[in-house]
PyMOL CGO cylinders between C-alpha atoms (Angstrom):
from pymol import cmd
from pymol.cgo import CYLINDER

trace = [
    CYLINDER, -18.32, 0.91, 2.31, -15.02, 0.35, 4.13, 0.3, 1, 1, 1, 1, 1, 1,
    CYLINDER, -15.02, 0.35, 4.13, -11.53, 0.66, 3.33, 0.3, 1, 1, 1, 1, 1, 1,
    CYLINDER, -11.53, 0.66, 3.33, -8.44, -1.40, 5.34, 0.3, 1, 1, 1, 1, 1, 1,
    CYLINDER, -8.44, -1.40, 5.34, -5.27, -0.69, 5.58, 0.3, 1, 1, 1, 1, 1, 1,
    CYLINDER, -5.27, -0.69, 5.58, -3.41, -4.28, 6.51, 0.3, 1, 1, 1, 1, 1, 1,
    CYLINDER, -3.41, -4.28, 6.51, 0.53, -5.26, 6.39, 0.3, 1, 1, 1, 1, 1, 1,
    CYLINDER, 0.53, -5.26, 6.39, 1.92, -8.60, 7.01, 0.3, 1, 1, 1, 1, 1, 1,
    CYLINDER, 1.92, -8.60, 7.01, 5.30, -8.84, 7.80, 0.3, 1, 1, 1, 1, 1, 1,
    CYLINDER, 5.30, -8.84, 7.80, 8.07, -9.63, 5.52, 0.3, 1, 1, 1, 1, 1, 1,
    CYLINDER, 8.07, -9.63, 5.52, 9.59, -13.02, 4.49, 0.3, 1, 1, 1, 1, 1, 1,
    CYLINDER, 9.59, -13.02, 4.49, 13.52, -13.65, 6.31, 0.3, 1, 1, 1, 1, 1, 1,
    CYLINDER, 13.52, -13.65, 6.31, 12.74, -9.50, 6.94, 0.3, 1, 1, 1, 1, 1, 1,
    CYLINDER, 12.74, -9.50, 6.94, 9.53, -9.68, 9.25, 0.3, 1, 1, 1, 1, 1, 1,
    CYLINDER, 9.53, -9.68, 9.25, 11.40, -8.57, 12.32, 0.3, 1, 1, 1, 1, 1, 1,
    CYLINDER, 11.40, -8.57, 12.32, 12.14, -5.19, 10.64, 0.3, 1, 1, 1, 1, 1, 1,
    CYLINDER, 12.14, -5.19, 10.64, 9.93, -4.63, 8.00, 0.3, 1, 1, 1, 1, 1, 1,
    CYLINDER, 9.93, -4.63, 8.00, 6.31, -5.10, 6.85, 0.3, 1, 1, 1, 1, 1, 1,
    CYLINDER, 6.31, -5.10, 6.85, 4.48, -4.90, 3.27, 0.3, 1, 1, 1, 1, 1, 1,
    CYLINDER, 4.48, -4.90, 3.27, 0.74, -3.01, 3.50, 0.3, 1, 1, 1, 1, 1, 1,
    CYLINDER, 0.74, -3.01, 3.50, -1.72, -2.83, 1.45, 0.3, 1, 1, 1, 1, 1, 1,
    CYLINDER, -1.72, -2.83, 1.45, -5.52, -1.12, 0.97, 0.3, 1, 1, 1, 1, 1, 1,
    CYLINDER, -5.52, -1.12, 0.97, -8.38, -3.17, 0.88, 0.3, 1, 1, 1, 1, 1, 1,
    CYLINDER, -8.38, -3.17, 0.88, -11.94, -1.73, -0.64, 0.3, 1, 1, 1, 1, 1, 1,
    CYLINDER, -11.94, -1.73, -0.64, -15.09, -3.22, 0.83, 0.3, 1, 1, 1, 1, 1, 1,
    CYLINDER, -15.09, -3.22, 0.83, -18.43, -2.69, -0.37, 0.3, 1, 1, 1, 1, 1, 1,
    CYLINDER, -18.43, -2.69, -0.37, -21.64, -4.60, 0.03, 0.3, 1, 1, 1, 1, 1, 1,
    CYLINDER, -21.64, -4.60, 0.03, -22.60, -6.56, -3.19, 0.3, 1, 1, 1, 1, 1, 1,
    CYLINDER, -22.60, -6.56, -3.19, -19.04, -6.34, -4.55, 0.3, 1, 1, 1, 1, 1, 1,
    CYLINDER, -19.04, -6.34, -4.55, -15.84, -8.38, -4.24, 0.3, 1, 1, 1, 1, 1, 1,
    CYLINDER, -15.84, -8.38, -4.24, -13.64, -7.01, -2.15, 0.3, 1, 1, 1, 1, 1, 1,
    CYLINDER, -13.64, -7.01, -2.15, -10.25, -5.03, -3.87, 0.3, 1, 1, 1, 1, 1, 1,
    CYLINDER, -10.25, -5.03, -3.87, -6.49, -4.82, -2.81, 0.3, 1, 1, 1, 1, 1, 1,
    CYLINDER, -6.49, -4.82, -2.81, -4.50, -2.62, -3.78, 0.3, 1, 1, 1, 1, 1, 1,
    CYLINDER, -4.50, -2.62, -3.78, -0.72, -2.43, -3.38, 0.3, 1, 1, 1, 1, 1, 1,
    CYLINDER, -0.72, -2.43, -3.38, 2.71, -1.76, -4.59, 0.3, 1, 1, 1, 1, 1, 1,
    CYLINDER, 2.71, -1.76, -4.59, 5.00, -4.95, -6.05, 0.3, 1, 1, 1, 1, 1, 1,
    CYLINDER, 5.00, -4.95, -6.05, 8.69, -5.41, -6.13, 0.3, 1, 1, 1, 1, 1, 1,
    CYLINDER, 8.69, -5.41, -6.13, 8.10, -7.23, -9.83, 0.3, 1, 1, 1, 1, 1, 1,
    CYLINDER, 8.10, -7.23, -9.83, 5.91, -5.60, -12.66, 0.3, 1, 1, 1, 1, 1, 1,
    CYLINDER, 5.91, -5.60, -12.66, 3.66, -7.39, -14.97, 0.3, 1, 1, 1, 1, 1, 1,
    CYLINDER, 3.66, -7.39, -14.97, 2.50, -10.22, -12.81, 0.3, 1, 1, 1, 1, 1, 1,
    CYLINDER, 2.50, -10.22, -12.81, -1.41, -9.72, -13.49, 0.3, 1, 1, 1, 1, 1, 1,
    CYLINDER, -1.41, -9.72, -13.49, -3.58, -7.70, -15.92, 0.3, 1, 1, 1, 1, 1, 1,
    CYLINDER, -3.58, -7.70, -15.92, -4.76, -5.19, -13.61, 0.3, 1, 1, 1, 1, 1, 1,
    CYLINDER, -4.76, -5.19, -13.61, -1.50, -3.32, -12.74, 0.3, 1, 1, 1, 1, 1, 1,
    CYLINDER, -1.50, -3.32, -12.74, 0.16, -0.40, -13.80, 0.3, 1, 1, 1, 1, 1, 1,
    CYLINDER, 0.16, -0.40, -13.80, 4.16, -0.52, -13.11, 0.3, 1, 1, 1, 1, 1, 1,
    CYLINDER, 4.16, -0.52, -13.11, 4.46, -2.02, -9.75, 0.3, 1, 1, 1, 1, 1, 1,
    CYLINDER, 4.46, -2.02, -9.75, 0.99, -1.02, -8.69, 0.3, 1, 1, 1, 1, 1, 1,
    CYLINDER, 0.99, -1.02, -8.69, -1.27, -4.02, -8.71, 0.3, 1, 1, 1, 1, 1, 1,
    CYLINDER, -1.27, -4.02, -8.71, -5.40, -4.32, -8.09, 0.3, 1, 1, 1, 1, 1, 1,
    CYLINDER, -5.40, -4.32, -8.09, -5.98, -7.69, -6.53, 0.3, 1, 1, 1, 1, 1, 1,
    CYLINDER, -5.98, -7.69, -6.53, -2.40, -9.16, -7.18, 0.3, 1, 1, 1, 1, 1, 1,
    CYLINDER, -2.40, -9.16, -7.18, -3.13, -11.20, -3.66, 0.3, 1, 1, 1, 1, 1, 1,
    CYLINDER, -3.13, -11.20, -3.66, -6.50, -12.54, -2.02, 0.3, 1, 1, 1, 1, 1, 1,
    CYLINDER, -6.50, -12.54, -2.02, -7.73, -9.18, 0.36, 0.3, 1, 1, 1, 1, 1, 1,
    CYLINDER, -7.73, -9.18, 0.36, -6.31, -10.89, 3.23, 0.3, 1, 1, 1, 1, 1, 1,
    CYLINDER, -6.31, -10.89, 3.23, -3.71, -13.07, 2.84, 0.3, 1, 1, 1, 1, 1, 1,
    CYLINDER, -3.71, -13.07, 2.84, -0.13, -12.28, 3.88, 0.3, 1, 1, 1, 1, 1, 1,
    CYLINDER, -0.13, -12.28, 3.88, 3.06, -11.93, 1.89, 0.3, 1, 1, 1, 1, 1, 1,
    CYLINDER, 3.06, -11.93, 1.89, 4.70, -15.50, 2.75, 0.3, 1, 1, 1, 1, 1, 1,
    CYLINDER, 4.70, -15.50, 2.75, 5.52, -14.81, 6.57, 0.3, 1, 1, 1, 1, 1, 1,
    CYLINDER, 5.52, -14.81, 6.57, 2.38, -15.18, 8.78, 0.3, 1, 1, 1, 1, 1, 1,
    CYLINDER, 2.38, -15.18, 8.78, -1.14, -14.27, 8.37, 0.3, 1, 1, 1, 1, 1, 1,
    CYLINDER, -1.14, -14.27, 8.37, -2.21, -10.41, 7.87, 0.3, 1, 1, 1, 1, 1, 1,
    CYLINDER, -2.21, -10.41, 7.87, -3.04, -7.96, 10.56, 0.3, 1, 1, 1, 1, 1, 1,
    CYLINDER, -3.04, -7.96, 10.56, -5.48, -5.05, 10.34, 0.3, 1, 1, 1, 1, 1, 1,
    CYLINDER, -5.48, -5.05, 10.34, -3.45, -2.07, 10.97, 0.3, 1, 1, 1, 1, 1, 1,
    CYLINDER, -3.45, -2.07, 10.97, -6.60, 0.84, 10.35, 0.3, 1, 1, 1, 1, 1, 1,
    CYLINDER, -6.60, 0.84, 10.35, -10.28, 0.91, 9.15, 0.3, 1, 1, 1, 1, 1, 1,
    CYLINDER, -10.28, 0.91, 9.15, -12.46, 3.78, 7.99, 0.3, 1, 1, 1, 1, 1, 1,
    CYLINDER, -12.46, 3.78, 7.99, -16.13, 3.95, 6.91, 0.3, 1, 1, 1, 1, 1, 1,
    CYLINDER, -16.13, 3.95, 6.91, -18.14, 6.69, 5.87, 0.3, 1, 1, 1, 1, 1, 1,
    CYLINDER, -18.14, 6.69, 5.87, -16.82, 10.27, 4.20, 0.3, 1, 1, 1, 1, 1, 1,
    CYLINDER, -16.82, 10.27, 4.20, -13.31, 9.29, 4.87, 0.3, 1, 1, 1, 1, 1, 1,
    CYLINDER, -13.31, 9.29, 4.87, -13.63, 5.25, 2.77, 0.3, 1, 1, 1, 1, 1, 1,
    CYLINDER, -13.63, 5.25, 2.77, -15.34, 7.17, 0.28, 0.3, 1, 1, 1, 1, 1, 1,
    CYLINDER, -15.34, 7.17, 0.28, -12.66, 9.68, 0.11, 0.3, 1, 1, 1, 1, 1, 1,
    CYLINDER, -12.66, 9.68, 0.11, -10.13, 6.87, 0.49, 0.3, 1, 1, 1, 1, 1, 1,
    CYLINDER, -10.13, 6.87, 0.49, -11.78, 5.07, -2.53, 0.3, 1, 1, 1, 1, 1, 1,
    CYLINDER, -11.78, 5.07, -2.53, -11.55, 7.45, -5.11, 0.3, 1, 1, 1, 1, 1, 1,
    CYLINDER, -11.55, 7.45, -5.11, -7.40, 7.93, -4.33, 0.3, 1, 1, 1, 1, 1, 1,
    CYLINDER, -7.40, 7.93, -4.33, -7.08, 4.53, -4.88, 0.3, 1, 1, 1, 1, 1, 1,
    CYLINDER, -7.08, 4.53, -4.88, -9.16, 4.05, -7.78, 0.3, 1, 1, 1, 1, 1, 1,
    CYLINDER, -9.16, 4.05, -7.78, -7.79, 7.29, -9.40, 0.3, 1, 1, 1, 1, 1, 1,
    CYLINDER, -7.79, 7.29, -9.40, -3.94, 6.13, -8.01, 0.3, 1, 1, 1, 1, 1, 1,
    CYLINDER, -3.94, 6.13, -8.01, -2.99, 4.37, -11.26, 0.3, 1, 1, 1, 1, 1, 1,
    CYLINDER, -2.99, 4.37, -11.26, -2.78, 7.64, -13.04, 0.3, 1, 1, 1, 1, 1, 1,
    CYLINDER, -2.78, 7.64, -13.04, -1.72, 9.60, -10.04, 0.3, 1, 1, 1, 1, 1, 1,
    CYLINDER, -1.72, 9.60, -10.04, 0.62, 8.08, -7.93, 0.3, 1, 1, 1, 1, 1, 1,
    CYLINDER, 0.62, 8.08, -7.93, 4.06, 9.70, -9.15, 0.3, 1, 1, 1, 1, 1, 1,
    CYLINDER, 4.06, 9.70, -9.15, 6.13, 6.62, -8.45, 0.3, 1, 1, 1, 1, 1, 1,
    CYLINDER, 6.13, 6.62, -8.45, 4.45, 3.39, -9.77, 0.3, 1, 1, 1, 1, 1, 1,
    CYLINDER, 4.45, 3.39, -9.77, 6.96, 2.81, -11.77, 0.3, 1, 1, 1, 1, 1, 1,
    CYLINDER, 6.96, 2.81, -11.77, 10.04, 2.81, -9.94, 0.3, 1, 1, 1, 1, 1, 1,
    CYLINDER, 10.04, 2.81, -9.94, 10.70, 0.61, -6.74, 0.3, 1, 1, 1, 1, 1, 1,
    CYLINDER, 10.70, 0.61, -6.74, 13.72, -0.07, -4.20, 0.3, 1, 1, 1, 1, 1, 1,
    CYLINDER, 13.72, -0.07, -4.20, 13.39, -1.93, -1.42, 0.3, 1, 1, 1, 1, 1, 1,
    CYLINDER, 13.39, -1.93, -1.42, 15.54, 0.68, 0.49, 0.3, 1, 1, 1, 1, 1, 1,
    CYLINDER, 15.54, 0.68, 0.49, 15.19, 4.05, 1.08, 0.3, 1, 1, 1, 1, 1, 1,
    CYLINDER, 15.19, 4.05, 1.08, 11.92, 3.61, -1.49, 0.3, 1, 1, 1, 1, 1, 1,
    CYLINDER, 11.92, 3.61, -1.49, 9.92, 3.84, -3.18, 0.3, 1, 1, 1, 1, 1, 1,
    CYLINDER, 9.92, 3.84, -3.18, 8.06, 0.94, -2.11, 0.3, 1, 1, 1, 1, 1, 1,
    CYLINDER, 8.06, 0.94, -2.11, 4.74, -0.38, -0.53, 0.3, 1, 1, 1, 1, 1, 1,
    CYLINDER, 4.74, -0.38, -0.53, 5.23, 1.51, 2.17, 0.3, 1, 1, 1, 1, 1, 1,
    CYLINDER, 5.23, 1.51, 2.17, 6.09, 4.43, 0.40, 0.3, 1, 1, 1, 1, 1, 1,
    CYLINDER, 6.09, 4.43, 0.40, 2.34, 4.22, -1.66, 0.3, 1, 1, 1, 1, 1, 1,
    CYLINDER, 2.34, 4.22, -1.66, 0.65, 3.42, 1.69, 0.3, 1, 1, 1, 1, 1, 1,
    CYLINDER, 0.65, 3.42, 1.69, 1.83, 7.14, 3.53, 0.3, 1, 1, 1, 1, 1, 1,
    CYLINDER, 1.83, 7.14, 3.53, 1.13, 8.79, 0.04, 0.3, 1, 1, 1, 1, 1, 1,
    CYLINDER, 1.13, 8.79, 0.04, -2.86, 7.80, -0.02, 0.3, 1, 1, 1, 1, 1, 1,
    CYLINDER, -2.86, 7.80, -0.02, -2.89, 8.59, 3.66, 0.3, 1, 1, 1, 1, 1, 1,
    CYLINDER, -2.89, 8.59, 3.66, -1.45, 12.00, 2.57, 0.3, 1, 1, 1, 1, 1, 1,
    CYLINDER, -1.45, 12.00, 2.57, -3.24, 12.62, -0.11, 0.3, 1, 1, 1, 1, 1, 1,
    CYLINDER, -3.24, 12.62, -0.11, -6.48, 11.58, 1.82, 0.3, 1, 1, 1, 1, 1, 1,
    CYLINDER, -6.48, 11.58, 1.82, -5.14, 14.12, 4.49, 0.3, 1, 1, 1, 1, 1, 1,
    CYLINDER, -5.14, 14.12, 4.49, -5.39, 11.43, 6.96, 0.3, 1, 1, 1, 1, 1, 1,
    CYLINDER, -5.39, 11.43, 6.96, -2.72, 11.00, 10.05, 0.3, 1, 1, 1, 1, 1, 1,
    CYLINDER, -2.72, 11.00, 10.05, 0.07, 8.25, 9.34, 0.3, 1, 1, 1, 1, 1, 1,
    CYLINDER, 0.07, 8.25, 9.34, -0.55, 4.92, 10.38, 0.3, 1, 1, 1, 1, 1, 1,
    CYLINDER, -0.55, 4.92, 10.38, 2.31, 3.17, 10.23, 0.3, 1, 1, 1, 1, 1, 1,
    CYLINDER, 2.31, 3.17, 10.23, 5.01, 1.53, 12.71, 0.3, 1, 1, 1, 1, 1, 1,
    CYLINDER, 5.01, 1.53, 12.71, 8.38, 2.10, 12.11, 0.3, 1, 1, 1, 1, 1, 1,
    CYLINDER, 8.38, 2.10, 12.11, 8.54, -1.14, 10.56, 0.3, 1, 1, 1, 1, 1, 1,
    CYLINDER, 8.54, -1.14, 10.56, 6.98, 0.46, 7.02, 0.3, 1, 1, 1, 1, 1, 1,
    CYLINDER, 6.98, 0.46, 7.02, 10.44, 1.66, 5.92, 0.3, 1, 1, 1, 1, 1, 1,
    CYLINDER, 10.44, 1.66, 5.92, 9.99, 3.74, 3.06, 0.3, 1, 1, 1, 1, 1, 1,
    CYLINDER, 9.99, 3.74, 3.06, 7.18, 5.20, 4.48, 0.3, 1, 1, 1, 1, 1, 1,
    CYLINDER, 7.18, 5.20, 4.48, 8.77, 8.65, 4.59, 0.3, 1, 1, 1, 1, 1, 1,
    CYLINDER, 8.77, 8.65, 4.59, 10.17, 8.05, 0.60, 0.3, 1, 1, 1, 1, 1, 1,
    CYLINDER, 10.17, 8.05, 0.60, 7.62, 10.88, -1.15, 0.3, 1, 1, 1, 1, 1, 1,
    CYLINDER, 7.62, 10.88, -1.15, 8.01, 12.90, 1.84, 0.3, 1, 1, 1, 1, 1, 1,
    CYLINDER, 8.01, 12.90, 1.84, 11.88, 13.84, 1.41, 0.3, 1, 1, 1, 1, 1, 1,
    CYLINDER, 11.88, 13.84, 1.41, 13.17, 12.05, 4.24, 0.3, 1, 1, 1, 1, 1, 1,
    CYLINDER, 13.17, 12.05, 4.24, 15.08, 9.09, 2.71, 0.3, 1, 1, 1, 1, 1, 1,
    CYLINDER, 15.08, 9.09, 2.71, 18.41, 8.51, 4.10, 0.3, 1, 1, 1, 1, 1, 1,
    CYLINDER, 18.41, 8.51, 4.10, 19.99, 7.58, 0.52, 0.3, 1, 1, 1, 1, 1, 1,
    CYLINDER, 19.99, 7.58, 0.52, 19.36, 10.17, -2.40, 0.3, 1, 1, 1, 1, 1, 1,
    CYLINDER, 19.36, 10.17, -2.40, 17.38, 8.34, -5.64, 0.3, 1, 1, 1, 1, 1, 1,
    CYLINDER, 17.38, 8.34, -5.64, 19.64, 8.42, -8.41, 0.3, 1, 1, 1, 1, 1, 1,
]
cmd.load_cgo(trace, "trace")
């Protein structure tokens, strides 16, 4: 078992800003993305903006191909796994999203790395990123 984190970057924003995502994969098994969505409702498997497989694993967001940004095998995918599989019920803001200060994708990405107790990640281009950790520069009203 693996687990990816990849991003592509942004459409008109790629410059400044990139979109990650997780991707679970395990022998025998298709593989599974998980991510967070500016729109709701756009498959079955999604819970607010949180979406299972919204995307193929790898394919980018409309800007370029997708980059792998981290991998992990072992304890740590296992670990990984169960955050994401359990994040539908867990993940305190899958139903609210702004592109700016967050929550967003990046803000879901930091918050399984945290909860996973895993070191950040992600470039300075994954604004949001620091959403769930009380360092937005706007207050959420």
């Amino acid at each position: 078992m693996r687990v990816q984190l990849r991003a592509a970057k942004i459409p008109w924003l790629g410059v400044w800003a990139i979109h990650p995502w997780y991707v679970i994969l395990a022998p025998q098994s298709a593989p599974e993305r998980w991510e967070i969505w500016q729109r709701r409702g756009l498959r079955q498997e999604s819970w607010g903006h949180l979406y299972k497989n919204l995307l193929p694993w790898e394919a980018g967001v409309g800007n370029g191909p997708s980059w792998l940004l981290e991998e992990w095998s072992g304890d740590r995918a296992e670990a990984l796994i169960q955050i994401l599989h359990n994040s539908p019920q867990s993940y305190p803001y899958r139903d609210l999203y702004r592109y700016v200060p967050g929550p967003n994708s990046n803000t879901y990405a930091r918050w399984i790395l945290t909860q996973a107790q895993l070191p950040p990640c992600l470039d300075w281009r994954a604004i949001g990123q620091n959403f769930a950790r009380g360092k937005s520069p706007l207050p959420l009203k």
